[in-house]
C-alpha positions in Angstrom: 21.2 -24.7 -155.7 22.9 -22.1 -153.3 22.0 -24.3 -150.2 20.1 -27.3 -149.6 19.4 -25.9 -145.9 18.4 -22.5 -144.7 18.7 -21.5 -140.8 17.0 -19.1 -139.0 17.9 -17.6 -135.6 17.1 -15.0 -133.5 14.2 -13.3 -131.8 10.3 -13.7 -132.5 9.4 -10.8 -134.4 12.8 -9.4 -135.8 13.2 -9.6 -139.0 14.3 -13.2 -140.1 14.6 -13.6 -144.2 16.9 -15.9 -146.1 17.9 -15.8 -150.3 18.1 -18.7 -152.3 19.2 -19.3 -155.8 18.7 -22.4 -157.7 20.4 -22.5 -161.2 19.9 -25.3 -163.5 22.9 -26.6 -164.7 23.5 -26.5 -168.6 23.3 -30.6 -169.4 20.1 -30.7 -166.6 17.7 -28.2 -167.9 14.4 -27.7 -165.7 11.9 -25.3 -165.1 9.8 -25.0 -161.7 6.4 -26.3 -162.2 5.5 -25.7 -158.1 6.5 -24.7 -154.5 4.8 -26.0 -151.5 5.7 -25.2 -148.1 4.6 -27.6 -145.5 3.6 -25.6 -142.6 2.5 -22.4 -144.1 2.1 -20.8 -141.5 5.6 -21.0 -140.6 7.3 -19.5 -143.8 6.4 -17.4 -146.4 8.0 -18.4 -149.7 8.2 -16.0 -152.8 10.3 -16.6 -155.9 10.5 -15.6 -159.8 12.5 -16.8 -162.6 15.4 -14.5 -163.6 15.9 -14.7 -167.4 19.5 -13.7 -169.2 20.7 -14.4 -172.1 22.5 -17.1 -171.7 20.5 -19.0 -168.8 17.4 -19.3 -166.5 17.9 -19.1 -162.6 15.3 -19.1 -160.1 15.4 -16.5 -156.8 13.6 -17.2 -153.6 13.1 -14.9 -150.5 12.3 -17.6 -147.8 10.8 -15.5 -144.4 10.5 -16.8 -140.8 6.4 -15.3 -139.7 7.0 -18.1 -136.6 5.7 -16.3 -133.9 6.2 -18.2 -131.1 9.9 -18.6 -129.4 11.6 -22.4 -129.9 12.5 -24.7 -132.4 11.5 -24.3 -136.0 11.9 -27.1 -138.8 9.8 -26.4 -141.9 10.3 -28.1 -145.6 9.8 -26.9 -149.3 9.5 -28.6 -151.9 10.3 -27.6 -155.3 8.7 -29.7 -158.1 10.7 -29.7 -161.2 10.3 -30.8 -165.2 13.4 -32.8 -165.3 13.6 -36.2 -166.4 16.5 -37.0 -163.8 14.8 -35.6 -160.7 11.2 -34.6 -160.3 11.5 -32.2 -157.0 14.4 -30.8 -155.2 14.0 -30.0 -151.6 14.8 -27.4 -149.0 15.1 -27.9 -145.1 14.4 -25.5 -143.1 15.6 -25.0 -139.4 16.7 -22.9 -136.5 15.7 -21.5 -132.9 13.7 -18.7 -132.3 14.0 -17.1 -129.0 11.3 -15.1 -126.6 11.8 -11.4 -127.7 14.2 -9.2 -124.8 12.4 -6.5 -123.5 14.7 -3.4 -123.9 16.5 -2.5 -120.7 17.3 0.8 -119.6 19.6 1.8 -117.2 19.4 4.3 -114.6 22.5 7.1 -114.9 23.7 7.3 -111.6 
């Protein structure tokens, strides 16, 4: 796995999106039966399987739709085939601030 935990920060509403890469290594095969997200409404989650020839890696885009300003913890969990470990999982955390209106100045 690229990261165990992703961080987010910056204003509400800007575009906040993370990438993730899990590859199983070649003695601990697994496939990804599931991904949950535990407050949904906090994080959209998409990923797909990436097939070579050689081996199978896994590619999330993790988002931040939070859309109020503060503190922002999430977890996903990733449930897995392998007979060593049945689910790896993802923290998720950061700080979202209020959104700056734009200033102008006045040219004098």
């Amino acid at each position: 796995m690229s990261s165990s935990y992703i961080s987010f920060r910056g204003p509400v509403g800007s575009k906040l999106e993370r990438k993730l890469t899990i590859t199983p290594k070649k003695d601990y095969p697994f496939t990804i039966e599931s991904v949950k997200v535990r407050k949904k409404q906090k994080l959209d989650v998409v990923w797909k399987e990436v097939k070579t020839d050689t081996s199978i890696k896994y590619e999330f885009l993790i988002k931040n739709i939070q859309e109020i300003p503060g503190s922002c913890k999430n977890t996903i969990s990733v449930n897995i085939d392998s007979k060593y470990k049945d689910q790896l999982v993802i923290q998720v955390g950061g700080y979202l601030s209020a959104q700056q209106p734009n200033k102008v100045k006045k040219i004098k």
